[in-house]
MARTOR-285802 format. One line per field, with one value per atom (N, C-alpha, C, O, CB): residue in one letter; atom name; x, y, z. Coordinates in steps of 0.05 Angstrom, whole numbers, padded with zeros to 5 digits. Atoms other than C-alpha are relative to their C-alpha. Glycine has a CB too. Example, Ala and Ser with C-alpha at 12.3 -4.5 7.8 and 13.67 -1.06 7.14 Angstrom:
<nodes>
res = c(A A A A A S S S S S) .
atom = c(N CA C O CB N CA C O CB) .
x = c(00018 00246 00018 00039 -00020 -00016 00273 -00015 -00005 00009) .
y = c(-00024 -00090 00024 00024 00001 -00024 -00021 00022 00044 00009) .
z = c(00000 00156 00000 00013 00025 -00001 00143 00014 00018 -00029) .
</nodes>
This chain:
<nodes>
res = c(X X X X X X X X X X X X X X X X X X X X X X X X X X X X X X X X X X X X X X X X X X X X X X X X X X X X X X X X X X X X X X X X X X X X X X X X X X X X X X X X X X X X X X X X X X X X X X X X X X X X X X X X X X X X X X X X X X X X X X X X X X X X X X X X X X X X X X X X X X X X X X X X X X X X X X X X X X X X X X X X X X X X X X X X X X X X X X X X X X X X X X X X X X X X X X X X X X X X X X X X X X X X X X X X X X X X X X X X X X X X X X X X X X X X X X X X X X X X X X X X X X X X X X X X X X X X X X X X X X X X X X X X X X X X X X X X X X X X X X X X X X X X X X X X X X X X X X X X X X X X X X X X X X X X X X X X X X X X X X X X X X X X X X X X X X X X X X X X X X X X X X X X X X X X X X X X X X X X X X X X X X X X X X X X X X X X X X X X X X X X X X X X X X X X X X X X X X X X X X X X X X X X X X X X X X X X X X X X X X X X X X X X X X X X X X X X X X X X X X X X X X X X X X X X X X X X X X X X X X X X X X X X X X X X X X X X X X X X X X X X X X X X X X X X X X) .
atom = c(N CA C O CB N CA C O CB N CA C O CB N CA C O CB N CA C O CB N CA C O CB N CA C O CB N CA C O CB N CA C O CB N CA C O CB N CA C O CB N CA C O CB N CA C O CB N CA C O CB N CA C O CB N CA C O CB N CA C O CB N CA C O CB N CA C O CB N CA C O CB N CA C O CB N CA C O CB N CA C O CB N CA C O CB N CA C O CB N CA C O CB N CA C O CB N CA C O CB N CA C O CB N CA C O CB N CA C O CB N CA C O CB N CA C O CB N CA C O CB N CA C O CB N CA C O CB N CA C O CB N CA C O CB N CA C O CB N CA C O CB N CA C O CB N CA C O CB N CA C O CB N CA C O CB N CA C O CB N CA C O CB N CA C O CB N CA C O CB N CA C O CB N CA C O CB N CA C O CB N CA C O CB N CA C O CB N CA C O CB N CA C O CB N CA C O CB N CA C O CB N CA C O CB N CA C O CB N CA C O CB N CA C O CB N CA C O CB N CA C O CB N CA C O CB N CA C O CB N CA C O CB N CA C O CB N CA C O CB N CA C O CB N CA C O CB N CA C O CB N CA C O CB N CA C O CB N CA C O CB N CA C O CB N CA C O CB N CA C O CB N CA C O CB N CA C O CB N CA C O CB N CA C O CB N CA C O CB N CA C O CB N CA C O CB N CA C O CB N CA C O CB N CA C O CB N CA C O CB N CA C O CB N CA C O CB N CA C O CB N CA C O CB N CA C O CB N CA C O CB N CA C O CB N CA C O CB N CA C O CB N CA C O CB) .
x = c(00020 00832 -00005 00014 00011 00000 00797 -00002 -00012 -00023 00002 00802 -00026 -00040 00013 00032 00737 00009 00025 -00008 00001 00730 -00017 -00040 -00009 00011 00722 -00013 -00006 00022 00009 00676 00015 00025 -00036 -00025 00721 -00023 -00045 00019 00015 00695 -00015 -00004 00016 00008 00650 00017 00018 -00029 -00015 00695 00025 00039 00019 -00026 00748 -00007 00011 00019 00002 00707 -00007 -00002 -00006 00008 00682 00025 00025 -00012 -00029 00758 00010 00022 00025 -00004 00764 -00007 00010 -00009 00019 00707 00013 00010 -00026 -00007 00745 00031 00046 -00001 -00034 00815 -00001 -00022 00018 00003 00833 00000 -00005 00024 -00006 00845 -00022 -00016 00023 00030 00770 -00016 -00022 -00011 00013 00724 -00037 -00058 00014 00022 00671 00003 00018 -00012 -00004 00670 -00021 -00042 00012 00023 00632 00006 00023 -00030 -00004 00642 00018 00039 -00030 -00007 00652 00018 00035 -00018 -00003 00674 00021 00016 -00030 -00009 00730 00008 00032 00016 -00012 00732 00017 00014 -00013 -00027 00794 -00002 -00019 00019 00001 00803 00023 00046 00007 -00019 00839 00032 00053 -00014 -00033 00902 00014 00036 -00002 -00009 00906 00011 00035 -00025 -00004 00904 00030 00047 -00023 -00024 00956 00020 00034 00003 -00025 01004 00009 00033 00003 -00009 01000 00007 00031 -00015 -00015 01011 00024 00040 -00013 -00032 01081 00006 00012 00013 -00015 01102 -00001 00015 -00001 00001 01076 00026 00044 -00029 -00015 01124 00027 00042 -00010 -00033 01190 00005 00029 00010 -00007 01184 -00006 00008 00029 00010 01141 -00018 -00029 -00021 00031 01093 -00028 -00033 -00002 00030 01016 -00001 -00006 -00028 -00008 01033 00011 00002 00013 -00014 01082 -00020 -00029 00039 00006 01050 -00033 -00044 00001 00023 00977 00015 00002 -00033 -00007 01017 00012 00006 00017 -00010 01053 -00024 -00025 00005 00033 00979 -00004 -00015 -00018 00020 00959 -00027 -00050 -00020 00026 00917 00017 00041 00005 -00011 00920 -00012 -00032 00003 00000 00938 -00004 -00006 00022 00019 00916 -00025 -00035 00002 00031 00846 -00003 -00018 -00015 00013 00846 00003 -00016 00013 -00002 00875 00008 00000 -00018 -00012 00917 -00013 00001 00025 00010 00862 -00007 -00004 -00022 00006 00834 00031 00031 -00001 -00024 00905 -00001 -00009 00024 00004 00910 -00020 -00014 -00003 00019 00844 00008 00009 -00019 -00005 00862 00018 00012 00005 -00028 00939 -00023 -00020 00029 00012 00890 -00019 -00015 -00016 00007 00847 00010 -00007 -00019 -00014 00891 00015 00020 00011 -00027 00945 -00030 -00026 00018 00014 00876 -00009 -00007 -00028 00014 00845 00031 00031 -00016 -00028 00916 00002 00011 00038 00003 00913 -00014 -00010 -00011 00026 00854 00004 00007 -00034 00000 00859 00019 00013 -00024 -00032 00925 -00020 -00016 00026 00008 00874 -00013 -00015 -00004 00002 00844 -00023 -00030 00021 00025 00781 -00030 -00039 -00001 00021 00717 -00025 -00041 -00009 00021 00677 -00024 -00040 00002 00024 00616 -00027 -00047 00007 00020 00583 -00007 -00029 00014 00001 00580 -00020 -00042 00042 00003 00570 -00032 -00045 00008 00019 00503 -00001 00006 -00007 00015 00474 -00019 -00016 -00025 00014 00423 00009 00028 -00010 -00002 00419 -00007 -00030 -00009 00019 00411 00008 00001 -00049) .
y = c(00001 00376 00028 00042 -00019 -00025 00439 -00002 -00022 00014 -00010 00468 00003 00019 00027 -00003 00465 00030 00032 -00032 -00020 00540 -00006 -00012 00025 00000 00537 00029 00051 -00010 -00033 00593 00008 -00011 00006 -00007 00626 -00008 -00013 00036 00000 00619 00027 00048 -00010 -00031 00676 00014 00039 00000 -00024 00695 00015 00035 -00020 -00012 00709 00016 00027 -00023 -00015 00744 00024 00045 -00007 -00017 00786 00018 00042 -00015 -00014 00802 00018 00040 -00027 -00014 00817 00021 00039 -00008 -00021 00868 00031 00055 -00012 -00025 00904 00012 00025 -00011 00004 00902 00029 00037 -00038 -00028 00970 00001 00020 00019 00005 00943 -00010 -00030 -00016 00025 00910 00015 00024 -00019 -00007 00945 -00018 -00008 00000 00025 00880 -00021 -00029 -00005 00019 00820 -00020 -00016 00007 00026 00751 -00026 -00022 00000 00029 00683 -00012 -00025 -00016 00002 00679 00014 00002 00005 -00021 00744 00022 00029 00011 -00024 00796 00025 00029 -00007 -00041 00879 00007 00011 00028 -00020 00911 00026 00034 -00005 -00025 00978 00015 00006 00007 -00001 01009 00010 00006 00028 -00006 01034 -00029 -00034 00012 00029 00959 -00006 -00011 -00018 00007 00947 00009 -00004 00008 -00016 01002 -00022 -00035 00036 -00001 00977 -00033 -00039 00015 00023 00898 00005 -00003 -00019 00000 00918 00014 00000 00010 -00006 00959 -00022 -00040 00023 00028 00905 -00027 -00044 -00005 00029 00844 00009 -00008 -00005 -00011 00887 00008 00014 00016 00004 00890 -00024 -00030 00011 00033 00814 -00005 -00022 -00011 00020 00802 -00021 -00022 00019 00015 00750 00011 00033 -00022 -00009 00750 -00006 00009 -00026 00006 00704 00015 00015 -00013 -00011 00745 00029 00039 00004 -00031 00818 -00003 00018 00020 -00007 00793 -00014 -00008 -00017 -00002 00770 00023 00034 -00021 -00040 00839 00010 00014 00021 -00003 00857 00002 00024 -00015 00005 00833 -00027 -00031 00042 00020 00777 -00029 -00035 00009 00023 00705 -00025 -00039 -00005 00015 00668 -00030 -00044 00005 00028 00603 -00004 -00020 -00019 -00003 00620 00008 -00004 00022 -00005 00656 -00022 -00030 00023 00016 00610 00005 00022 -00011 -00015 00608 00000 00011 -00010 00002 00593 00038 00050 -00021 -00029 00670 00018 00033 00004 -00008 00690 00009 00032 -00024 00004 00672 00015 00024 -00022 -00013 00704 00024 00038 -00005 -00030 00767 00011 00032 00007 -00003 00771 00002 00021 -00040 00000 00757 00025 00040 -00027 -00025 00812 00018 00036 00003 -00025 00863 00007 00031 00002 00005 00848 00014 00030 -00058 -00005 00851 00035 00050 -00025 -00020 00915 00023 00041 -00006 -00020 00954 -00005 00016 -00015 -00005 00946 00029 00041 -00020 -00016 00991 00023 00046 -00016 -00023 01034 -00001 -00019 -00002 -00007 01049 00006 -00006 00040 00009 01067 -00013 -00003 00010 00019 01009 00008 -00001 -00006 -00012 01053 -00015 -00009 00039 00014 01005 00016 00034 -00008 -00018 01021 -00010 00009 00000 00016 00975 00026 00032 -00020 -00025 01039 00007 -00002 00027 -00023 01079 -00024 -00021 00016 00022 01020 -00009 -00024 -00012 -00003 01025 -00014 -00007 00029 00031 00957 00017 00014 -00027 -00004 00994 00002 00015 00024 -00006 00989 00022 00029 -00014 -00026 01055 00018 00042 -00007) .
z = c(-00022 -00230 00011 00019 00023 -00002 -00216 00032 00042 -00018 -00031 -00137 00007 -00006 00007 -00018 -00099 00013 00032 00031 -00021 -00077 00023 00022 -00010 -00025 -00001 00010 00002 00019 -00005 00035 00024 00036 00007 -00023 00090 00017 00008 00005 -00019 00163 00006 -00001 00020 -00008 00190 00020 00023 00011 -00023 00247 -00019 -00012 00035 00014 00191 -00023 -00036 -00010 00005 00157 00010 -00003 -00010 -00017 00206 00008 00012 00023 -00004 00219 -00027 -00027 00006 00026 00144 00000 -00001 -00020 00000 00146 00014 00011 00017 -00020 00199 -00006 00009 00036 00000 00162 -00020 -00030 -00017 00013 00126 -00032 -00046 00010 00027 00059 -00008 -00021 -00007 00000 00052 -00004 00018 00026 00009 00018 00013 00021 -00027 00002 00025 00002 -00016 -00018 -00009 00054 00005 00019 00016 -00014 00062 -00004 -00021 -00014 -00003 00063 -00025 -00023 00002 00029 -00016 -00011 -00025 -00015 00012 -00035 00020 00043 -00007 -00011 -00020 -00012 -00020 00012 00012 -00046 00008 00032 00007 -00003 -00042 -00002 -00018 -00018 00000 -00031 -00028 -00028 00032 00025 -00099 00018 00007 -00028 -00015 -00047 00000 -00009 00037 00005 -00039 -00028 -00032 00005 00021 -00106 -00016 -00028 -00011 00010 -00126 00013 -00003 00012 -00006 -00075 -00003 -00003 00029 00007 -00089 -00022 -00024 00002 00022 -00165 00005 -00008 -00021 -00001 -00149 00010 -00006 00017 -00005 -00108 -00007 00002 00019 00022 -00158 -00011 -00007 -00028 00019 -00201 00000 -00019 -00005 -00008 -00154 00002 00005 00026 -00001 -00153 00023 00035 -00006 -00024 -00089 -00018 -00041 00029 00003 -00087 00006 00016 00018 -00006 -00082 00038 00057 -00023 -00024 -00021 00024 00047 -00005 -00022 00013 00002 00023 -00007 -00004 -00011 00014 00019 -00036 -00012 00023 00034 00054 -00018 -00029 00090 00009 00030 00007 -00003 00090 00011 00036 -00034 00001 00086 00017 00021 -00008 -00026 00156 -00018 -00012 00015 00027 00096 00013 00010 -00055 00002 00126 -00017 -00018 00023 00024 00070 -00004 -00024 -00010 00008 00089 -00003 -00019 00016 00003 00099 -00026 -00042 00020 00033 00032 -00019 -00032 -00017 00015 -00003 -00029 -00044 00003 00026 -00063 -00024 -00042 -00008 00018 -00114 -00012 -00034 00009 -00006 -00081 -00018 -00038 00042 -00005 -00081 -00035 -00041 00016 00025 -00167 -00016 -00038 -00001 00006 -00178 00002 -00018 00011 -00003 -00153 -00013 -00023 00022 00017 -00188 -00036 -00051 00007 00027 -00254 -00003 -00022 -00005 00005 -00248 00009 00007 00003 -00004 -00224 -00015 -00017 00019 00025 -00278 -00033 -00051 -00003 00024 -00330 00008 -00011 -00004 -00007 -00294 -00005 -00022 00035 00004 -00293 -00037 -00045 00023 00023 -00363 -00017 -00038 -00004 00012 -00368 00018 00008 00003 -00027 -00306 00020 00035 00018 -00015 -00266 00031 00052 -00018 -00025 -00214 00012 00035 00007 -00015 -00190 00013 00035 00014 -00018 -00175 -00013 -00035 -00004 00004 -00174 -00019 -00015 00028 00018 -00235 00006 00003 -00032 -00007 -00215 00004 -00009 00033 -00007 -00178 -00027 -00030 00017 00020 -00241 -00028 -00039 -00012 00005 -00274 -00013 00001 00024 -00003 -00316 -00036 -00058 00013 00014 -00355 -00020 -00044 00027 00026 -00393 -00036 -00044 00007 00024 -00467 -00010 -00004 -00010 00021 -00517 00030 00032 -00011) .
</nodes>
């Protein structure tokens, strides 16, 4: 049975927006800042949780929700593969063919 993603509330995103680790924020969607990123992968990697290392955070983890929570552990684990720094290639980031 797949999880219905819920959209957060706006006052909690509005709090997100203002949080230091938050790149981008909206109802759907949350950017991380790659410092974030760095420092949840060391501590995935001493044996925290996603759970505990986004309440550390100042991240409340019932609003995100652990579907969020899973998502993020998956691409950070795939992205550290490729790039140790966790620095958003999107910008650069250029679709043209040829």
């Amino acid at each position: 049975q797949m999880q219905k993603r819920k959209p957060m509330p706006k006052e909690y995103v509005n709090k997100l927006k203002e949080h230091p680790y938050v790149v981008k924020a909206t109802e759907w969607t949350i950017s991380f800042t790659p410092d974030f990123k760095r420092m949840a992968y060391d501590e995935y990697y001493t044996g925290k949780s996603m759970r505990q290392i986004f309440t550390d955070a100042g991240f409340d983890v019932e609003i995100l929700g652990d579907k969020r929570l899973q998502n993020f552990r998956s691409k950070l684990l795939q992205k550290a593969e490729k790039d140790a720094n966790f620095e958003d290639r999107r910008i650069n980031n250029c679709r043209k063919e040829g």
